[in-house]
Every structure is written in C-alpha cells, then in structure tokens.
C-alpha positions as CSV (number, residue, x, y, z in Angstrom):
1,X,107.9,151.3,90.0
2,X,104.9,151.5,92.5
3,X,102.1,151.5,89.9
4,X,104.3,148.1,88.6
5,X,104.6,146.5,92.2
6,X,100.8,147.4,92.4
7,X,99.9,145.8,89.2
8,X,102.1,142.8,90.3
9,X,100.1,142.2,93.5
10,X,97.1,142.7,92.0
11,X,97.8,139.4,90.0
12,X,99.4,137.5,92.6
13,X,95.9,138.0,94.7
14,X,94.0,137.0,91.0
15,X,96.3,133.5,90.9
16,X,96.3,132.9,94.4
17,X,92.7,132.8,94.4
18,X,92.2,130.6,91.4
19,X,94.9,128.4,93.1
20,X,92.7,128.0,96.3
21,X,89.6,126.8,93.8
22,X,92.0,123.9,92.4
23,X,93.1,123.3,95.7
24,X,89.6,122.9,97.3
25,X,88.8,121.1,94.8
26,X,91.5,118.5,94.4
27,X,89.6,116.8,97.6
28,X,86.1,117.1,96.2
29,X,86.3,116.0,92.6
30,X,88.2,112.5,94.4
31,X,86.0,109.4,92.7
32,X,83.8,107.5,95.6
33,X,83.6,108.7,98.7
34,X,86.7,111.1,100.3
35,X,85.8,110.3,103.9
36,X,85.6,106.5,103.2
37,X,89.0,106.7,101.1
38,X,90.8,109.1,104.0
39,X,89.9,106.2,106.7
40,X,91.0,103.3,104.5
41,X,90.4,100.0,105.6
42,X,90.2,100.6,109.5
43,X,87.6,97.9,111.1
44,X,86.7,100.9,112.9
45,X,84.7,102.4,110.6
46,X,81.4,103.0,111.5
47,X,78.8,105.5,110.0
48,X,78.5,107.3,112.3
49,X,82.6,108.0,112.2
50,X,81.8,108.8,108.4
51,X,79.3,111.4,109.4
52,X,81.3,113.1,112.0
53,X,84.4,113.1,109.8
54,X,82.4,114.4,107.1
55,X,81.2,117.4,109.3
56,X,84.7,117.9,110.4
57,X,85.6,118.4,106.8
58,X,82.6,120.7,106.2
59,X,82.1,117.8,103.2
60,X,77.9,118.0,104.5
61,X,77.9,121.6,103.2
62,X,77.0,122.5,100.1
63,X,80.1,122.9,97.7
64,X,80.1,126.9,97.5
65,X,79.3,126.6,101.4
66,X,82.1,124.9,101.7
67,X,84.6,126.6,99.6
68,X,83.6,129.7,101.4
69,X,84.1,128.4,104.8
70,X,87.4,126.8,103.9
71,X,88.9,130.1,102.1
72,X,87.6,132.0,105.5
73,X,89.8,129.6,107.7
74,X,92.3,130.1,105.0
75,X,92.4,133.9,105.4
76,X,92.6,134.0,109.3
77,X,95.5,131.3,109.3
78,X,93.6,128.1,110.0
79,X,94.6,125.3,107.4
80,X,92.6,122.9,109.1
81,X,93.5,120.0,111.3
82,X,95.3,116.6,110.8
83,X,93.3,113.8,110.3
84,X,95.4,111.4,111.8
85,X,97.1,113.3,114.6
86,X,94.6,116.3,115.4
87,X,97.6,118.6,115.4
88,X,96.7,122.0,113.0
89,X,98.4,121.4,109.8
90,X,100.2,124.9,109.9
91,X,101.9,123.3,113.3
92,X,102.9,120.3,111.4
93,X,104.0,122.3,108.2
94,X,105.9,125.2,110.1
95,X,108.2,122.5,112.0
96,X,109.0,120.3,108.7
97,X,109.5,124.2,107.0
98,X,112.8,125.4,108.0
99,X,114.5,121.8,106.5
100,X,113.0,122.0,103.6
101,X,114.1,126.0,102.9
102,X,117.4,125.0,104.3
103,X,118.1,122.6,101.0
104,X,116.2,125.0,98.8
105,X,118.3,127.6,99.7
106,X,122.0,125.7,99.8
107,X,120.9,124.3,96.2
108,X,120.1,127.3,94.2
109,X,123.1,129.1,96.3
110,X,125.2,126.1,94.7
111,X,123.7,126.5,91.5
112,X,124.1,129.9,91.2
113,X,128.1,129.8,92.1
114,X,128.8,127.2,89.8
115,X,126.2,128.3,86.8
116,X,127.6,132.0,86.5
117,X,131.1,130.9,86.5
118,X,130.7,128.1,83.7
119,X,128.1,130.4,81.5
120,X,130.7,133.2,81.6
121,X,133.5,131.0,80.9
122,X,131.9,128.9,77.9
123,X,130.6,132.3,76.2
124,X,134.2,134.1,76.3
125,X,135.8,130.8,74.7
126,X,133.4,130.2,72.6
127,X,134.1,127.3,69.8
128,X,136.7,125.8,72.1
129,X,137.3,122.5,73.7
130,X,136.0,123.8,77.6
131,X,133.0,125.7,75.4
132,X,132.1,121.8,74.1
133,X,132.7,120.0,77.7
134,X,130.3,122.7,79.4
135,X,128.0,122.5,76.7
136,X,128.3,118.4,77.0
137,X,128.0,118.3,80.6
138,X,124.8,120.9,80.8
139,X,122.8,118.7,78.2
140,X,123.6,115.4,80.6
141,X,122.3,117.7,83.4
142,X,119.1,119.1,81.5
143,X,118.3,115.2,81.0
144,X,119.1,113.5,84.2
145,X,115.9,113.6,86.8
146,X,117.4,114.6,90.0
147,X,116.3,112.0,91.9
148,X,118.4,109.4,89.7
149,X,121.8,111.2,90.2
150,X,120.5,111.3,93.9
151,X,120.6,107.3,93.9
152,X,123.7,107.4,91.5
153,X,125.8,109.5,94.4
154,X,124.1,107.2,96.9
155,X,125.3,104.4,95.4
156,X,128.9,105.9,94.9
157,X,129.6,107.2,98.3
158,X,128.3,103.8,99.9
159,X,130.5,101.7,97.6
160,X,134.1,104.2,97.8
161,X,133.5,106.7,100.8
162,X,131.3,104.8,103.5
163,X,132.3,106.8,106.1
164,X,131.2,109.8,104.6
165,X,127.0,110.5,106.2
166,X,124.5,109.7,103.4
167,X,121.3,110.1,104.3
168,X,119.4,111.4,107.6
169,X,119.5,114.8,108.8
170,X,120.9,116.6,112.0
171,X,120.0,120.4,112.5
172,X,122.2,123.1,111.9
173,X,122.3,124.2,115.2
174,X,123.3,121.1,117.2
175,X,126.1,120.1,114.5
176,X,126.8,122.5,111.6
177,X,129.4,120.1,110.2
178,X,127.3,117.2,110.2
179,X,124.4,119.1,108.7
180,X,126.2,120.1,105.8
181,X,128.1,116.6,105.3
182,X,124.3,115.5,105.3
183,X,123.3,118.0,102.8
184,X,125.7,117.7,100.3
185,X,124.5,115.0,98.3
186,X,121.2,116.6,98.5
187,X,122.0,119.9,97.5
188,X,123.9,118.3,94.2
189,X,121.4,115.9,93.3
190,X,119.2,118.8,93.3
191,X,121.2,121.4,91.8
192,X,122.8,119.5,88.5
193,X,119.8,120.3,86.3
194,X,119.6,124.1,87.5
195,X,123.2,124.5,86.9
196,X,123.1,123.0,83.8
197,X,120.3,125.2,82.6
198,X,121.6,128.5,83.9
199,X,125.0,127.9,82.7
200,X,123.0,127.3,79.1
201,X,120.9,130.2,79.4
202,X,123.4,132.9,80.3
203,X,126.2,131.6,78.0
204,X,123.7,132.4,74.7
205,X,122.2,135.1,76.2
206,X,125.9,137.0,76.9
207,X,126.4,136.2,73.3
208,X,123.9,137.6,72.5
209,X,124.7,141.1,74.1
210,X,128.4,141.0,72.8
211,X,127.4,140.7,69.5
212,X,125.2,144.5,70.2
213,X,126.4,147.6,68.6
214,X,127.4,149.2,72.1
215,X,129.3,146.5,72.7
216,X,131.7,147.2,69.8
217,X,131.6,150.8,70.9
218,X,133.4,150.3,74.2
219,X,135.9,147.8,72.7
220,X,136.6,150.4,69.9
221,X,137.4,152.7,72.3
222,X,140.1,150.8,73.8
223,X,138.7,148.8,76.7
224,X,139.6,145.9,78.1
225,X,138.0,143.0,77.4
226,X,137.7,141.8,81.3
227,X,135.8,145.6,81.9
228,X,133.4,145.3,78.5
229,X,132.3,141.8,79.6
230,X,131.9,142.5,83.3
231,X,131.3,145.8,83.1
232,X,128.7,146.5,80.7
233,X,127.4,142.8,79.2
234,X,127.1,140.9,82.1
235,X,124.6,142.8,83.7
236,X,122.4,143.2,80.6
237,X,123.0,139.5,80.4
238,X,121.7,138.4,83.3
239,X,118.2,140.1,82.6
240,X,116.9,136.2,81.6
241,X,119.1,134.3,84.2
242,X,116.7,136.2,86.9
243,X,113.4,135.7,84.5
244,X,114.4,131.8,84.9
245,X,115.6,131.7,88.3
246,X,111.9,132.0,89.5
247,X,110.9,129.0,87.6
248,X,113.6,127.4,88.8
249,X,113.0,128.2,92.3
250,X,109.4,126.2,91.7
251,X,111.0,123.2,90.3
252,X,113.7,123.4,93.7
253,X,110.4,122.9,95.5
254,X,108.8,119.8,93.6
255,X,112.3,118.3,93.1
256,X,113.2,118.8,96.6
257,X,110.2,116.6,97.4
258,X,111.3,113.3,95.8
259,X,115.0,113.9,97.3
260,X,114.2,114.3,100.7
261,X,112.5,110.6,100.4
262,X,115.7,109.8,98.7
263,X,118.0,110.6,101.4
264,X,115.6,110.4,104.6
265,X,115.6,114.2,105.4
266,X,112.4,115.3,107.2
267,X,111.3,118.3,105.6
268,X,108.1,119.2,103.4
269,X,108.0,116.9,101.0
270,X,108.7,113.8,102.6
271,X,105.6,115.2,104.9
272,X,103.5,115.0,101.8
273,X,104.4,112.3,100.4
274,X,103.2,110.8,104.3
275,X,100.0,112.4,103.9
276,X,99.0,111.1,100.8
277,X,100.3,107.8,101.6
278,X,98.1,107.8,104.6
279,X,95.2,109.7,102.8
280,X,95.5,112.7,105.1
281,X,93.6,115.4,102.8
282,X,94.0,118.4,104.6
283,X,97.3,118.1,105.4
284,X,98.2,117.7,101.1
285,X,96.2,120.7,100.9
286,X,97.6,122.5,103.2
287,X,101.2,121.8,102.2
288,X,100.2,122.1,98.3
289,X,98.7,125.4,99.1
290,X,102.0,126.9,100.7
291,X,104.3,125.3,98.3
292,X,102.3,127.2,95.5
293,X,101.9,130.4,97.8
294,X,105.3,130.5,97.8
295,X,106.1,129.8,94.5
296,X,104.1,133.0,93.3
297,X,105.6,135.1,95.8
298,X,109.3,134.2,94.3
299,X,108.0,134.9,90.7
300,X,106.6,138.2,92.4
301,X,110.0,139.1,93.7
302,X,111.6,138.6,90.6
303,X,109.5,140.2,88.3
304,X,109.9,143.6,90.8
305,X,114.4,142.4,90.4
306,X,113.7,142.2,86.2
307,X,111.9,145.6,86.6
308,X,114.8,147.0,88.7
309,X,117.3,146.1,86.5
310,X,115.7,146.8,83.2
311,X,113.0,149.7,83.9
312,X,111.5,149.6,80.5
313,X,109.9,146.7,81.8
314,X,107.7,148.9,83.8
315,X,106.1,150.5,80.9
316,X,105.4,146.5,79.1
C-alpha cells in the first residue's frame, strides 16, 4: 500500500505541474494585449499605468522568467494580488471557500443517500415496474444541465411556496435553519444528475456481481438473500461507484459554479465568474488553480479507497 500511495503522489506532483503550465498560460496566450484587456475601457489609462501593471504581473519578463517566478510564489503560498481590490487572492478565495465546500459537500452527501438506495432497489427488482421508473427518472437526470432544474425549482417555489427562501445565503452559524432552507434548492439542482448516474452505475454493476459464480455459492448454501446482497455483493459492487465518485466530485465543482450565480450564494464560483467579468486575471488563476488542485487531490483519495477495498489494484 505505501509503494502505491507513493506512486500515486508521484503523479499527482507530475499533473499538478503540467496544470500550473496551462494555468500560466491561459493569461499569456490571451489575443492583444492582457494588461490593456484587464483595464478595459477606464479613461484612466495611461502608459505608464500599462507599464507598471505590466511589471506587477511580471508580464516584462521573459516567458520562462515569468513562469518561474510565478510557480515560486505559487510554492510559498502567494497567488498573487487582486487587480481590482489589492487584497491577496488566497484572502479573497479562502473567505468565498467554506460556502462553496458547504454545497459540495451537502450535494454529493444527498446524492449519495438517495443513489445507493435507488441502485440497490432497481437491481434486486429487476424487470419490474420501480426497476423502469428509476431507470426513467435517472436518464431525465443524466440529460437535464443542472442549472435548468435550478431555474425550473426557482420557478416552482416562487409560483406555489413563496414563502419558502430561494435564493441568498445566511451562514451556518448565525442561522442553521435558514442556511439549509437556503441550500436546498441548491444542493438538488446540483445533485439530480449525480444521483441519477450513481444510481445507474451501481444498479448494473451489482448485477453484474450477482450473476458471479460465488454468488450462487452462498445462495446454494442456504443464505438469505438480504445477507448475499449486503453481505458479500454490495461491497464488491461499489468498487466503480467510488472510481466515479471522484469524477463526480470535479463536475460538483464546475456545476456548483453556474448554481451559485443561479441562486445568489457567494461562494467560489460566483467569485469567478466576477473575475472574469471584470477581467481580474490573477484572481481566475488563482481560483482555477485550486479548483483543479483540489480536484486531483479527491481523485488521489479515491484511488488510495479503490486500492483499500480491492488490493489487487495495488499490483495494476
């Protein structure tokens, strides 16, 4: 397992680095000028604002000079500072952060306790009428963006529940009921295609380990059904559901940043979707270089949770 988790983090450093190059250069390879388009139409401008913006940026440099300096700041914590209000972009990231994990985490918790339930359910009854209606309803969620069943609930609750809180955000700790009223819609807008797909996924993949030879070796000798699925398919079942739940988790992130411009919630992605609206470079780089950060780390987690539950792995 430690020669694995070793050969594990020796990729994540390999994609992380290749990462920072698209990254840095996402700014540089910009048609026309990047310090020009970053200031926009200000009557301000002046050239000798250009030049001291573009020393700011390091943009003076030669481009190796410049990727160097950048992934040295990079490495000691420094993402660089806001063009707009000065403030370090890690400052400005870390306090938008914790609302954007928050309805990350509530929507693949939500996921996760409807998914297993419904994949379970539609494998054991195969061939019948709730089999069909899961199978139904987790094509219409495999096809509907999120952000359109986020406008469809909008547009539902305004019209039959007014009174219930649609868009906006409180934090948890001032009001814990009002948070969650606020993150409902959210989290289900969100959630629909991940359920969907998980429900898919571990519904063929438990038939497909019911149908194994050991399987019919522990029904032959006289268990239950409830102990051979639970017992010994489900966990050999869920071998894919994990594989998948890391993708998943990056799709939360890029799905999570059209919803919380849906529904007004002030986390990540609604700060990026700010910044390049006001053509505030190093904050988008910042951000899209910890949204990816974390997106390998999660893939690095569950590749050490597919290892753990399937060793052979290991040896691959």
């Amino acid at each position: 397992m430690t020669t694995y988790i070793f050969r594990r983090l020796v990729d994540l450093i390999l994609v992380l680095f290749g990462v920072s190059i698209l990254v840095f250069l996402m700014i540089r390879l910009i048609p026309g000028d990047a310090v020009a388009i970053m200031l926009g139409a200000n009557v301000d401008i002046t050239p000798e604002r250009i030049e001291a913006l573009r020393r700011q940026l390091g943009l003076h440099l030669p481009i190796h000079q410049q990727y160097l300096t950048w992934l040295q700041s990079i490495l000691q914590g420094d993402l660089g500072k806001s063009i707009w209000t000065g403030q370090p972009v890690s400052s400005e990231i870390l306090a938008r952060l914790p609302v954007t994990l928050e309805l990350t985490a509530l929507a693949l918790f939500f996921s996760l306790i409807c998914s297993l339930p419904l994949g379970v359910m539609a494998a054991r009854a195969r061939g019948s009428w709730s089999d069909t209606l899961i199978r139904i309803l987790s094509i219409l969620g495999l096809t509907l963006p999120s952000f359109w069943v986020g406008v469809l609930l909008l547009l539902v609750f305004s019209l039959y529940l007014p009174s219930w809180p649609t868009i906006g955000y409180v934090p948890l700790r001032e009001d814990p009921l009002g948070n969650l009223s606020r993150m409902a819609l959210p989290v289900v807008a969100v959630s629909f295609p991940i359920t969907a797909g998980i429900s898919r996924i571990l519904r063929s993949s438990l038939l497909d380990v019911l149908s194994m030879d050991y399987i019919r070796t522990a029904k032959s000798k006289g268990l239950g059904s409830g102990i051979v699925l639970y017992k010994h398919a489900l966990r050999n079942a869920l071998i894919p559901v994990i594989t998948i739940i890391g993708v998943y988790v990056g799709y939360l992130l890029s799905g999570v940043v059209v919803i919380e411009q849906v529904f007004a919630i002030p986390g990540v992605g609604r700060l990026v979707i700010g910044a390049i609206s006001e053509r505030n470079y190093p904050l988008v780089q910042g951000i899209i270089l910890m949204i990816t950060s974390f997106f390998v780390l999660v893939n690095l987690l569950v590749d050490i949770a597919y290892a753990w539950i399937d060793p052979r792995v290991e040896y691959d």
